[in-house]
C-alpha positions in Angstrom: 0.0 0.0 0.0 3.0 2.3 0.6 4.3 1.5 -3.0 1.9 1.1 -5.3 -1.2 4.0 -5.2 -4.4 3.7 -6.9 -4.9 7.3 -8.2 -8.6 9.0 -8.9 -6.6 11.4 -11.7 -3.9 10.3 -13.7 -2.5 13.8 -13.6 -2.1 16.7 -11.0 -1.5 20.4 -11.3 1.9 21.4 -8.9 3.0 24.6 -8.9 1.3 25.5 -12.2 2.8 23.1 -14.0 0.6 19.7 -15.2 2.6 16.3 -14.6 1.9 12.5 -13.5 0.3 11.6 -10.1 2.6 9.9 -7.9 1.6 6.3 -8.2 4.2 5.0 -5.4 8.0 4.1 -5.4 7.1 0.9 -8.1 5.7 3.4 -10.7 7.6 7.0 -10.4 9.2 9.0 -7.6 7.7 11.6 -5.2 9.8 14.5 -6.2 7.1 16.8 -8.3 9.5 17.2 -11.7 8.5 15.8 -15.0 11.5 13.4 -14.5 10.8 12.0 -11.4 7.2 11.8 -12.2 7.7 9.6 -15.4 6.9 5.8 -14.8 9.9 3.7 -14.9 9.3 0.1 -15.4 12.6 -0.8 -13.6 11.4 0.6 -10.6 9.6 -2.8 -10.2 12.8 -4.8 -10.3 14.0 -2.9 -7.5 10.7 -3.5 -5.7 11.3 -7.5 -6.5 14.4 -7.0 -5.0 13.9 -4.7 -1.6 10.9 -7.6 -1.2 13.0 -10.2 -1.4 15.9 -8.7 1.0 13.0 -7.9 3.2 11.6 -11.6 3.8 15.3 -12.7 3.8 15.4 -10.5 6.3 12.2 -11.6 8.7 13.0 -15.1 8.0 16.8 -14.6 9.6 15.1 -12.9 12.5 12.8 -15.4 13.4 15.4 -18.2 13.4 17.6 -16.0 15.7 14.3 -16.3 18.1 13.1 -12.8 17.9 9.5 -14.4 17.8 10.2 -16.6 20.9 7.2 -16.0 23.7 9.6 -16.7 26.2 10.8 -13.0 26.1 7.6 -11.2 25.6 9.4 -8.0 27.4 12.0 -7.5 24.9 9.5 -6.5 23.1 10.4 -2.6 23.3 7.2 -1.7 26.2 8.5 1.4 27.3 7.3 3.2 24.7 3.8 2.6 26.3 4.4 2.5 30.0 2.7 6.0 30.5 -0.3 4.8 29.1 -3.4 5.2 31.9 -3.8 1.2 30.7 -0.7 0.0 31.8 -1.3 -1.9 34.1 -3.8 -3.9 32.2 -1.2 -4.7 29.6 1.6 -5.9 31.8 -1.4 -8.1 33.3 -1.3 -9.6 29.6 2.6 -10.0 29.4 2.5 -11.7 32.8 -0.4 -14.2 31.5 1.8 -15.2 28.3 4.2 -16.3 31.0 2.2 -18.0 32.9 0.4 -19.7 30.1 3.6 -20.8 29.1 5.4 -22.1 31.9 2.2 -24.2 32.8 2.2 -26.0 29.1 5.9 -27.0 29.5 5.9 -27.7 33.2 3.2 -30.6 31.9 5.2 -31.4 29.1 2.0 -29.9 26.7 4.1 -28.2 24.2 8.1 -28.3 22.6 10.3 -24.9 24.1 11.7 -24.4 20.4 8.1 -24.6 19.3 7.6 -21.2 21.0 10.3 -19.5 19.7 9.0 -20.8 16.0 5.8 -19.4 13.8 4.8 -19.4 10.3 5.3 -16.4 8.5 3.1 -15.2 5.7 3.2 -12.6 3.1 0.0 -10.0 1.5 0.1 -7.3 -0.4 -2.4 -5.3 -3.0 -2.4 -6.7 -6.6 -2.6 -3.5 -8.3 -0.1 -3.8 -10.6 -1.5 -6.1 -13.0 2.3 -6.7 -15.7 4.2 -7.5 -12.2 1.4 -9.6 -11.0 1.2 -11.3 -14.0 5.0 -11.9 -14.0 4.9 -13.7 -10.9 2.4 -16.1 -11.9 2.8 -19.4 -12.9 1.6 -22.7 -13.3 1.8 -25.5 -10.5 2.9 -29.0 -12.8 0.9 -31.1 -10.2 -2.5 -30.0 -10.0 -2.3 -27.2 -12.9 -3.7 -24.4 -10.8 -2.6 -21.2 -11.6 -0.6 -19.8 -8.5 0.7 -15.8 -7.7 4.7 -16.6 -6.5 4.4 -12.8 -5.3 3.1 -13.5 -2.2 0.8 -16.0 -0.2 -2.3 -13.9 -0.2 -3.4 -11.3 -2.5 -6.1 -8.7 -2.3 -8.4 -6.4 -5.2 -8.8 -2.8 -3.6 -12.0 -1.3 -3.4 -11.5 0.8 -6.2 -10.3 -2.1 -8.5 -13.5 -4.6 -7.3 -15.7 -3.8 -10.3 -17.2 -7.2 -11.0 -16.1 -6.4 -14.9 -12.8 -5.1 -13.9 -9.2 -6.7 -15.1 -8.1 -6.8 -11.6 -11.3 -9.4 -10.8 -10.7 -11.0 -14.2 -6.6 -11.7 -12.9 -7.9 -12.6 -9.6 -10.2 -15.3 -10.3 -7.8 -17.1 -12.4 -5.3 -17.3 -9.9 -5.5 -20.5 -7.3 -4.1 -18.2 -3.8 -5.9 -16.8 -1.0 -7.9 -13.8 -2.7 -8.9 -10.7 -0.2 -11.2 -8.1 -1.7 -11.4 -4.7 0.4 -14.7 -3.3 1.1 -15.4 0.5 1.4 -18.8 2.0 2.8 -20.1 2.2 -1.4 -20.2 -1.7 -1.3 -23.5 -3.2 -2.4 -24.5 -5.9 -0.5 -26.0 -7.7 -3.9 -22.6 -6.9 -5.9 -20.4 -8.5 -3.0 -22.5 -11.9 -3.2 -22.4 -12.0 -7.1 -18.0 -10.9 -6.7 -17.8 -13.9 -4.0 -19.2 -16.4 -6.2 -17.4 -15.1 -9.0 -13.7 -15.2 -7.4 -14.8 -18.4 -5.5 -17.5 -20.6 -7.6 -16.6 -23.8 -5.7 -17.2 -22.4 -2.3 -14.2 -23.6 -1.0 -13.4 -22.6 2.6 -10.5 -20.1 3.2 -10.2 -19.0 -0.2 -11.9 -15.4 0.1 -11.4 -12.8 2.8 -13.5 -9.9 3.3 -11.6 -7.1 4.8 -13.8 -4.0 5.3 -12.5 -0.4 5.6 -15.6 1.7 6.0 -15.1 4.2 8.8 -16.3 3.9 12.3 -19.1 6.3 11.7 -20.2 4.0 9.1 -19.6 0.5 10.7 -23.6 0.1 12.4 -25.4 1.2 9.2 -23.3 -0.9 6.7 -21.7 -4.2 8.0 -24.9 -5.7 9.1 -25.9 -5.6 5.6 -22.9 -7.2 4.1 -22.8 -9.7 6.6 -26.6 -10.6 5.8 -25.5 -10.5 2.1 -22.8 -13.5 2.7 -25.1 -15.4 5.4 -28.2 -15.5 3.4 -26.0 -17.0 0.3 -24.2 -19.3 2.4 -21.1 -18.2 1.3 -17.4 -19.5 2.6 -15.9 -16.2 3.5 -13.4 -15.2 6.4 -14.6 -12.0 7.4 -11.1 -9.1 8.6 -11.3 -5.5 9.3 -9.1 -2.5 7.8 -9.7 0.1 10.3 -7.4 2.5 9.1 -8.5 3.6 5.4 -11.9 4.7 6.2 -10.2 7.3 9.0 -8.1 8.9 7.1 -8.5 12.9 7.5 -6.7 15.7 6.4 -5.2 18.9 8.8 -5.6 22.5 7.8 -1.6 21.9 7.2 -2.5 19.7 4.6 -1.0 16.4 6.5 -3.1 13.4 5.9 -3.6 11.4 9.3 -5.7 9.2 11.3 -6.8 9.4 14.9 -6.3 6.6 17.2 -9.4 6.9 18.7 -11.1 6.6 15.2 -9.3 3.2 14.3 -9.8 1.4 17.8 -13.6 2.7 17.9 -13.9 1.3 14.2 -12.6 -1.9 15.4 -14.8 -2.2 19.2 -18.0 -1.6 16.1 -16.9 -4.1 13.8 -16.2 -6.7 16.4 -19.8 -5.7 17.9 -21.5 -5.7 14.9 -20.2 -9.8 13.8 -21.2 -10.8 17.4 -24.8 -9.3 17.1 -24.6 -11.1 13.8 -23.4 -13.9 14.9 -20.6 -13.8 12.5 -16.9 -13.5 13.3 -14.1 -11.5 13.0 -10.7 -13.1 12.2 -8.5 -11.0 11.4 -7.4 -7.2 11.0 -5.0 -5.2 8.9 -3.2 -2.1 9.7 -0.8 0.4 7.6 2.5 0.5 10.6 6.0 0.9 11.3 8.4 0.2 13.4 9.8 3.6 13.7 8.9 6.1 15.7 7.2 8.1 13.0 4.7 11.1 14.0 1.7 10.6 11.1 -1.2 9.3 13.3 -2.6 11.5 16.1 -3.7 9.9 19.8 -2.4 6.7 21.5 -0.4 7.2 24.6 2.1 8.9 23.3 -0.6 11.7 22.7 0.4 12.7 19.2 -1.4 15.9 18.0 -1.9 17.6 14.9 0.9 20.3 15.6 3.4 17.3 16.8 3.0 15.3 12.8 5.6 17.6 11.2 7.9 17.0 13.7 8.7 13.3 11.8 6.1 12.6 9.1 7.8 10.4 6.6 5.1 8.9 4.9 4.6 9.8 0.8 1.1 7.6 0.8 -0.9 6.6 4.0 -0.3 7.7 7.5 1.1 5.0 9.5 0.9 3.4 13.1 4.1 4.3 14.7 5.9 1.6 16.8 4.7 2.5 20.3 0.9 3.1 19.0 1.3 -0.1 17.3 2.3 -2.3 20.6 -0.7 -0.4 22.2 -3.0 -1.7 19.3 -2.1 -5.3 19.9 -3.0 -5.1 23.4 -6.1 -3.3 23.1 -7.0 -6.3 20.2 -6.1 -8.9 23.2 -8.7 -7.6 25.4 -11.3 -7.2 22.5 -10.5 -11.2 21.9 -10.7 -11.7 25.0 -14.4 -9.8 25.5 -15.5 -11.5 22.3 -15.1 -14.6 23.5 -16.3 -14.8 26.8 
């Protein structure tokens, strides 16, 4: 999402001057000149490459144990210690610990099992030639497989049931996602489902909703209804970030913490009323201390983003709201399912 942009205009006016939208780092640079703005097709080698380094990466961290549960305060808290909710979270540190030491004490579960996890890869398919590039043909069941990446998902702009991005999609054999903004017709989504899935298999579609927090009661319900009434196969995620995205009068596009965890306390309402379910969620972050989302404990204003906004796209989680995020998630599991 950070490097390849879906544009409403192919063309913006800076400074006077007409040139090409930025698109993201895979289709033209940020700088606003008529050289950096011109598409590049090699640009998406380097993205093959930087993609690859970056799993190569993940993968050499997780076999040093950097996911191991054993050591669940390594995991950088102090960015969130002045939170009025501390308390609760260390609660949930100490129960990881706890939860663990009873499983091996019994002999339940391996050690090096803990400090092991799968690891999986998503990303839009926007760009249809690279997406196309990385697809191939598996010579044991002759499914048609993307190598890009384990999952793939059609943005909401790109869902249009007569659209080449649906076309690609429902030739392709992976995990397919479709993103789902507040326009979404109820009677469109079943006829895209059965279209990307006609066997009905389990696990193949995911439904990840962005559609604002003001927007969550009025719309989900009817979606949901939608798939139930069809008895559809769908696994049902939530993109709380995209549909609270606002702009400052200092022109900084942000999103409010608030916003995103009160999109999420809806959407989790909303399945349970439902009785659907929630299984996953997807967020735009970083691991650096960035200054692009307002709230959280750090208490991140609008006067405080230009002090280290580094974002060219989307306004990103920063690494302490982040850790705060997946805490507050915890307790929303943990409400859900009692």
């Amino acid at each position: 999402g950070q490097y390849a942009k879906p544009r409403s205009t192919l063309t913006e006016i800076i400074n006077g001057e007409t040139m090409p939208a930025y698109r993201g780092d895979c289709v033209n640079g940020f700088e606003a000149t008529p050289e950096s703005r011109k598409p590049d097709p090699l640009r998406l080698g380097k993205s093959y490459f930087y993609s690859a380094a970056t799993l190569n990466f993940i993968r050499a961290m997780i076999d040093s144990g950097f996911a191991d549960l054993h050591h669940p305060y390594s995991w950088n808290l102090h960015a969130i210690e002045k939170s009025e909710r501390w308390d609760e979270y260390s609660e949930i540190v100490e129960h990881i610990l706890d939860a663990i030491h009873f499983m091996e004490s019994f002999g339940g579960i391996d050690p090096d099992e803990l400090g092991r996890i799968d690891f999986y890869t998503s990303h839009e398919g926007l760009l249809l030639p690279f997406e196309q590039a990385m697809t191939r043909k598996s010579p044991d069941s002759g499914k048609y497989y993307n190598t890009g990446a384990h999952m793939l998902w059609i943005g909401d702009r790109t869902r249009g049931i007569d659209s080449g991005h649906v076309e690609y999609f429902r030739g392709i054999s992976n995990p397919v996602g479709v993103k789902l903004g507040p326009e979404c017709n109820p009677k469109e989504l079943a006829e895209l489902v059965k279209l990307l899935n006609p066997e009905n298999e389990a696990g193949k579609i995911i439904l990840i909703t962005r559609l604002g927090d003001e927007n969550v009661g009025k719309k989900l319900p009817l979606l949901i209804h939608a798939v139930l009434t069809q008895k559809l196969s769908v696994t049902w995620s939530c993109d709380p970030m995209h549909g609270n995205t606002t702009v400052t009068s200092d022109g900084y596009k942000t999103r409010d913490f608030a916003r995103i965890l009160s999109e999420l306390e809806e959407t989790f309402h909303v399945h349970r009323t439902c009785e659907s379910r929630l299984a996953g969620v997807h967020f735009e972050l970083t691991g650096d201390d960035v200054t692009e989302c307002t709230g959280g404990a750090q208490d991140i204003r609008d006067s405080n983003l230009s002090s280290n906004y580094r974002s060219y796209c989307d306004p990103r989680l920063n690494d302490a709201q982040s850790l705060e995020m997946a805490f507050l998630i915890a307790q929303l599991i943990k409400e859900n399912n009692t």
